[in-house]
MARKOL-458833 format. One record per residue (C-alpha): x, y, z. Coordinates in nm, 2 decimals, always signed. Each point is the difference from the previous one (the first is absolute). Example, Ala and Ser with C-alpha at 12.3 -4.5 7.8 and 13.67 -1.06 7.14 Angstrom:
# residues 2
{node {+1.23 -0.45 +0.78}}
{node {+0.14 +0.34 -0.07}}
This chain:
# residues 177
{node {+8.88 +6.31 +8.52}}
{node {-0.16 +0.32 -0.11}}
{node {+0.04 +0.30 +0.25}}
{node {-0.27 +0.05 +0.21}}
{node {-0.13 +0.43 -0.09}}
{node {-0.02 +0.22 +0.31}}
{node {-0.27 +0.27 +0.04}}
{node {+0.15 +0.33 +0.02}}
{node {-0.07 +0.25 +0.22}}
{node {-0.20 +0.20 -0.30}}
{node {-0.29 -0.19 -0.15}}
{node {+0.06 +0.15 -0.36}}
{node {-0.37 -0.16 -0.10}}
{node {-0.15 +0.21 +0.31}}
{node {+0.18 +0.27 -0.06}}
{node {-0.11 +0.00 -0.39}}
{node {-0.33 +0.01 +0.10}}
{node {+0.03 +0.23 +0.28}}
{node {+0.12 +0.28 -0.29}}
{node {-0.20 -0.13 -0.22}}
{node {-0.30 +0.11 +0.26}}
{node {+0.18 +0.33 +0.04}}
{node {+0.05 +0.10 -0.36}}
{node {-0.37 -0.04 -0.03}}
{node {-0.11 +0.19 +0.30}}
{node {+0.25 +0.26 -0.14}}
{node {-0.13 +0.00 -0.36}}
{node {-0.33 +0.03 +0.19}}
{node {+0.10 +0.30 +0.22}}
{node {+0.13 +0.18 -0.35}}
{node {-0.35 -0.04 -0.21}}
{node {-0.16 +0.09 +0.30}}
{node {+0.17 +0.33 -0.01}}
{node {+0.05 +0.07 -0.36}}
{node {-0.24 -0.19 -0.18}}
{node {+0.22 -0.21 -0.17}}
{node {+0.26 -0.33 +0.01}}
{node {+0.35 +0.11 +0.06}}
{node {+0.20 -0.05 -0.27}}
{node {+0.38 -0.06 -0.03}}
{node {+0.10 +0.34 +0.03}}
{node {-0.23 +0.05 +0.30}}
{node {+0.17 -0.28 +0.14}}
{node {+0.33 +0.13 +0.00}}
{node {-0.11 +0.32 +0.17}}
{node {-0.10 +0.00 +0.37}}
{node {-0.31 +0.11 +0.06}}
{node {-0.20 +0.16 +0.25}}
{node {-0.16 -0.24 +0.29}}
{node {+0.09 -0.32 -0.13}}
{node {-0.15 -0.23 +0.25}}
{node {+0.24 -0.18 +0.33}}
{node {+0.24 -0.28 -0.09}}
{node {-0.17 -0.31 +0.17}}
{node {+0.16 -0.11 +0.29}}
{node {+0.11 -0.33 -0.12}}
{node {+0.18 +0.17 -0.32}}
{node {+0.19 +0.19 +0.25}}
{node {+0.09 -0.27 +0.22}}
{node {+0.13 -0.19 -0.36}}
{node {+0.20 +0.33 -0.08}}
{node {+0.17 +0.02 +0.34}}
{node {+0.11 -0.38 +0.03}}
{node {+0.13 +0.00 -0.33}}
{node {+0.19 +0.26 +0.09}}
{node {+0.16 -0.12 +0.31}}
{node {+0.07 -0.31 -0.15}}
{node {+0.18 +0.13 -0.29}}
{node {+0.18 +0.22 +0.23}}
{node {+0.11 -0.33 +0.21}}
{node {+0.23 -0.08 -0.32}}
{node {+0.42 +0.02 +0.03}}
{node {-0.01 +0.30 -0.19}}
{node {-0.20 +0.19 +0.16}}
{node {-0.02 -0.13 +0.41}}
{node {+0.28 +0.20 +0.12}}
{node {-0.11 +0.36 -0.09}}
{node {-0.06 +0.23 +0.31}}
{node {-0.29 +0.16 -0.18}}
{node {-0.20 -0.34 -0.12}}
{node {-0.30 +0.13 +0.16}}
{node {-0.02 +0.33 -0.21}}
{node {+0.06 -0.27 -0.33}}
{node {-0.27 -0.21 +0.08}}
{node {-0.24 +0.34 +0.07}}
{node {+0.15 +0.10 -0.32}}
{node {-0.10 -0.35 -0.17}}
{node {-0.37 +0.06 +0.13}}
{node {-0.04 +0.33 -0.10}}
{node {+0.11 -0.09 -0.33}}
{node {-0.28 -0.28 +0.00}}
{node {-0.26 +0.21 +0.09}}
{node {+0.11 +0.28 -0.26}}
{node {+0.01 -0.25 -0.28}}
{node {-0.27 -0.24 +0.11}}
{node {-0.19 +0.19 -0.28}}
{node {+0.24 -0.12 -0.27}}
{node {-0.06 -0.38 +0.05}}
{node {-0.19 -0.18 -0.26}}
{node {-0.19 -0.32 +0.10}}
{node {-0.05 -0.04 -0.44}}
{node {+0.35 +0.00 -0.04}}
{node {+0.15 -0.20 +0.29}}
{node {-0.09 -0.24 +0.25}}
{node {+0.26 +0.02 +0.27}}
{node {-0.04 +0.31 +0.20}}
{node {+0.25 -0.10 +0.19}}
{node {+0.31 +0.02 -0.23}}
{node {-0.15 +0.32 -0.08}}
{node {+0.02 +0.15 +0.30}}
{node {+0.31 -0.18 +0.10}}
{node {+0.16 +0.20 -0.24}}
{node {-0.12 +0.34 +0.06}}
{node {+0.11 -0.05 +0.39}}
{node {+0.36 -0.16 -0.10}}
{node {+0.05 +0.35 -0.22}}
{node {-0.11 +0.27 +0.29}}
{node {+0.23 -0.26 +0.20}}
{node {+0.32 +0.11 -0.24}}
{node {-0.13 +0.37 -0.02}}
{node {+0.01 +0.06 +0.36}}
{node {+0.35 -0.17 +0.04}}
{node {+0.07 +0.19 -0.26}}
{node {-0.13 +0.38 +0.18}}
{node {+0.14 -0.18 +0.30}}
{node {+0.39 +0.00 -0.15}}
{node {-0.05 +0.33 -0.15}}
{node {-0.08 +0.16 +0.36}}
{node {+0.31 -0.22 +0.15}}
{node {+0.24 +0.17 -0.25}}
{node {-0.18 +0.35 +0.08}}
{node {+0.05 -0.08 +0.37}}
{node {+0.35 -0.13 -0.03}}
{node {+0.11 +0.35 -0.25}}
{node {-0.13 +0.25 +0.27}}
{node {+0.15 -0.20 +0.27}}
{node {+0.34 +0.03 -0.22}}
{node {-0.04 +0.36 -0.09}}
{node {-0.01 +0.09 +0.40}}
{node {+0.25 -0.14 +0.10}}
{node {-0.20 -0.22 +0.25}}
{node {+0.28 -0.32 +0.00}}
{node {+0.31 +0.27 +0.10}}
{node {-0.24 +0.12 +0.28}}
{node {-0.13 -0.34 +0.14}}
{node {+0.16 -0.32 +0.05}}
{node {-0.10 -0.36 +0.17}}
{node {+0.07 -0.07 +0.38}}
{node {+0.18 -0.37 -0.09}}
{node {-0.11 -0.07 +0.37}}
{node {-0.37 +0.17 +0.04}}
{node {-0.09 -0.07 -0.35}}
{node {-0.12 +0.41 +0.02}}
{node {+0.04 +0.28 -0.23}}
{node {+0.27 +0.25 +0.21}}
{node {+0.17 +0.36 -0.12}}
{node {+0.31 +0.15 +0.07}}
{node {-0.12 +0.07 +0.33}}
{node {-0.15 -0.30 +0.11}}
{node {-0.36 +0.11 +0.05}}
{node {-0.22 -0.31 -0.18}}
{node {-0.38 +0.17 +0.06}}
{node {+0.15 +0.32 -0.18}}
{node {+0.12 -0.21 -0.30}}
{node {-0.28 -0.24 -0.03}}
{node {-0.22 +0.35 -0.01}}
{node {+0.23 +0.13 -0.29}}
{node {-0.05 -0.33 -0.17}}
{node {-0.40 -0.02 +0.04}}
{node {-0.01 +0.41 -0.15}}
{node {+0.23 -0.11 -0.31}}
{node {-0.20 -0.33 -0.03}}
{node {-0.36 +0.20 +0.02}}
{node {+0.14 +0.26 -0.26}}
{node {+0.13 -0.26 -0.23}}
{node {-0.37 -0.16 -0.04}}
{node {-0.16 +0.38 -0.07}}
């Protein structure tokens, strides 16, 4: 018994023709302004005033980033919300680059793009952790502060938690300059 196909949350023909709509109104914004089709080259570049994404290319962009970001390798980031921005501002940077002529499946396409701004910003993400975790080394924050095993709260030699905790947030905030 053959597997019965279940419609995804993208409708890659939709969205096909959704950019297909877009590159044209695009291609029509550019002869508008400079008297000419843009070529290859000119697609590559960003140009001045291209015309607003459509809404429903948008709404494709964001839910195939969330749903990407739902996979075991990447649900259990703290900062999943800055990979799927990421994902989507990737999109819209290269939504230029797509070629209708040259594949059918905007989908995969796009998939891609958001899966690597997914690895770059773990990527930026572990960098600033090591950074953090260096400075925090260097001053000598772990001598200075230990856990209350009964409080669960950050105390000093002295006992005074709120003083500590205010030490922590300035090292913290300096570390992310």
């Amino acid at each position: 018994m053959a597997k019965r196909k279940t419609e995804n949350y993208v409708n890659n023909r939709d969205f096909l023709d959704s950019l297909m709509v877009y590159r044209k109104m695009v291609e029509q914004d550019f002869f508008e302004k400079n008297d000419r089709y843009p070529d290859k080259q000119d697609r590559s570049k960003n140009w001045e005033g291209k015309p607003r994404v459509p809404h429903y290319i948008g709404e494709c962009f964001l839910k195939i980033a969330t749903h990407l970001s739902y996979k075991p390798n990447f649900v259990n980031y703290m900062f999943r919300e800055d990979m799927i921005c990421d994902g989507i501002e990737n999109c819209l940077q290269y939504i230029h680059n797509f070629d209708p002529g040259k594949s059918t499946n905007p989908f995969a396409y796009f998939t891609q793009i958001i899966y690597f701004a997914f690895l770059r910003r773990i990527s930026k993400e572990k960098k600033q952790l090591e950074i953090k975790s260096k400075i925090l080394e260097r001053s000598g924050f772990d001598e200075v502060l230990h856990m209350d095993s009964h409080t669960g709260d950050m105390i000093g030699y002295n006992g005074i938690s709120s003083d500590m905790n205010s030490i922590k947030e300035t090292l913290e905030m300096r570390s992310k300059r």
